[in-house]
C-alpha atoms as one frame of an Amber mdcrd trajectory, in Angstrom:
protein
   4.077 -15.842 -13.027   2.921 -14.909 -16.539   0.822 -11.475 -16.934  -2.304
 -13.317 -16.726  -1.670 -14.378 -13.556  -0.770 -11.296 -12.279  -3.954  -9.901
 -13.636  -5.833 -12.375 -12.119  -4.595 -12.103  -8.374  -4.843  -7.928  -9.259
  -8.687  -8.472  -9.698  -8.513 -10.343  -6.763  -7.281  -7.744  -4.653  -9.105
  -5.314  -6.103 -12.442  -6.951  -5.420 -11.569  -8.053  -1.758 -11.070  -4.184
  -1.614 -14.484  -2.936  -3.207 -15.947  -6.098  -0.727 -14.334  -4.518   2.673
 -15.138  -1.219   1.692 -19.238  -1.430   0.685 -19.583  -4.830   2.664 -17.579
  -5.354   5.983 -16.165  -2.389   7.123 -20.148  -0.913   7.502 -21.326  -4.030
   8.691 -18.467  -5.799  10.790 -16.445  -2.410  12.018 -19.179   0.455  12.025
 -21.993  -1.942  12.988 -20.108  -2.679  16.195 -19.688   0.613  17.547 -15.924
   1.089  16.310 -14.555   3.846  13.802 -14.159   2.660  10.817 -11.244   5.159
  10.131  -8.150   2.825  10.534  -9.997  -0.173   8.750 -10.380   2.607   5.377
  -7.129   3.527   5.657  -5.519   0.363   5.601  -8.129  -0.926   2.467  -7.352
   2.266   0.696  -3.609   1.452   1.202  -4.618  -1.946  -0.138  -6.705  -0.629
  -3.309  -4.229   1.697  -4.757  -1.430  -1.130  -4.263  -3.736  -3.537  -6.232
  -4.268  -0.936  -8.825  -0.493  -0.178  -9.580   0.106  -3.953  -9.690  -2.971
  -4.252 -12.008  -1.149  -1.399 -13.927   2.385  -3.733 -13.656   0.386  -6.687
 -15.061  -1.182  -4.752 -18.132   2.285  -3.336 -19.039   3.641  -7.196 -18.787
   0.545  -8.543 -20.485   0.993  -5.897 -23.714   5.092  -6.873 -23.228   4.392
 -10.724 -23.440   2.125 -10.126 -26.199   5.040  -7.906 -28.596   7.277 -10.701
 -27.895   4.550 -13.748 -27.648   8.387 -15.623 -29.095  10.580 -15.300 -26.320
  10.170 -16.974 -23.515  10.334 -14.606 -19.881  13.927 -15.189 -18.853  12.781
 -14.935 -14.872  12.555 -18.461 -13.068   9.440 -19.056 -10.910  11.687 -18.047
  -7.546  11.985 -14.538  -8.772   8.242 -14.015  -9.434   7.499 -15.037  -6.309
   9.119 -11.882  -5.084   6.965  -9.144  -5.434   3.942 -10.364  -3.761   5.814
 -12.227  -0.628   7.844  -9.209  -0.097   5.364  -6.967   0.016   3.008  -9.286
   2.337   6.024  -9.071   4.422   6.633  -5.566   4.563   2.956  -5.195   4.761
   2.773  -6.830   7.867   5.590  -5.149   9.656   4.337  -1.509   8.752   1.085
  -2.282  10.191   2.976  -3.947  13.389   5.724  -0.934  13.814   2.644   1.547
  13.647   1.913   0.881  16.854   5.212   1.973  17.839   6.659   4.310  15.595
   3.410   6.217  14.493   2.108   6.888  11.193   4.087   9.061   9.838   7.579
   7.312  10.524   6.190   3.768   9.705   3.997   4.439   6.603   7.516   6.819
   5.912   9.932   3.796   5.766   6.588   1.180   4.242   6.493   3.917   0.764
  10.457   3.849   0.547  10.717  -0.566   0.255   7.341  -0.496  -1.515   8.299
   1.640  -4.221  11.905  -0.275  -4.208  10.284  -3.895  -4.414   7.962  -2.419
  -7.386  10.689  -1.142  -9.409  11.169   2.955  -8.487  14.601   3.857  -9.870
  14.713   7.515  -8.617  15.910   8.235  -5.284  14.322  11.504  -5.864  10.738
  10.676  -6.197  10.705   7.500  -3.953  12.171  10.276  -1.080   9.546  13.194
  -2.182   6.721  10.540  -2.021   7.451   8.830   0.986   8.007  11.848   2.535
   4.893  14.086   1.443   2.289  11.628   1.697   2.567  10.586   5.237   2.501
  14.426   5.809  -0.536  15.212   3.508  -2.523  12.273   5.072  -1.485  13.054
   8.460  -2.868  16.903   8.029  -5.959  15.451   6.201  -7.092  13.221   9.509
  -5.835  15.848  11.767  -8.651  18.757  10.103 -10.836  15.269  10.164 -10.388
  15.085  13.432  -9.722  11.786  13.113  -6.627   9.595  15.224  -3.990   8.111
  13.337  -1.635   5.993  15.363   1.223   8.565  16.890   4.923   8.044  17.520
   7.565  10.552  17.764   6.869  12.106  14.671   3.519  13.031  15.471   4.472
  14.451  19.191   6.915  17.067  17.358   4.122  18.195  14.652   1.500  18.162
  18.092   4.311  20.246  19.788   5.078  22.447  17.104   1.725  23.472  16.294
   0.646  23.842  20.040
């Protein structure tokens, strides 16, 4: 895919996000009686995915444009990549949830996302994947608000009392 593609299907996304969050999630999910908590989380999880690939597609776009002369040496297999594996892993963090909790599965979902979009540092993809499962988790938990739990979450219940 060219940059302008990847804009496009960025805008996309982004819009299907603004649409769940100000159109069906208060009409479909809190208009039926169920918490609209898990539905947001998920979106938001969506939105600020959309916005770093929106972010990957303006750095590409001003790339293509310094060397509008060379042709992109990647074949149309490769640029299928991104997207597919992340619809992939998308779908299996949302099905291990169930299973492993939140804090395990959204753990192991930061660690291949930030892989698949090109993290090179160890470091940070472990520091991120570590604290914001944490930070969300405590967020929720003053909420009062259920995230899915697994083991993880029985040790931090256990700990605190």
């Amino acid at each position: 895919m060219n940059a302008r593609s990847e804009l496009s299907i960025a805008g996309v996304l982004i819009a299907f996000s603004l649409l769940n969050y100000f159109y069906l999630i208060p009409t479909q999910v809190v208009a039926e009686g169920s918490s609209p908590v898990y539905p947001a989380l998920i979106n938001t999880m969506l939105l600020c995915f959309s916005l770093a690939y929106l972010g990957e597609g303006i750095r590409a776009w001003r790339k293509e444009r310094r060397e509008h002369n060379e042709a992109r040496p990647a074949g149309a297999h490769k640029d299928m990549f991104r997207p597919l594996a992340m619809l992939v892993v998308t779908g299996a963090w949302v099905l291990s949830m169930e299973h492993l909790g939140f804090i395990i599965s959204t753990f192991g979902f930061l660690i291949i996302a930030s892989r698949i979009f090109g993290s090179k540092s160890w470091t940070k993809t472990l520091g991120l994947s570590v604290a914001m499962p944490l930070i969300i988790s405590f967020i929720f938990r003053g909420l009062n608000a259920l995230l899915p739990e697994g083991p993880a979450e029985e040790l931090i219940n256990w700990i605190l009392g």
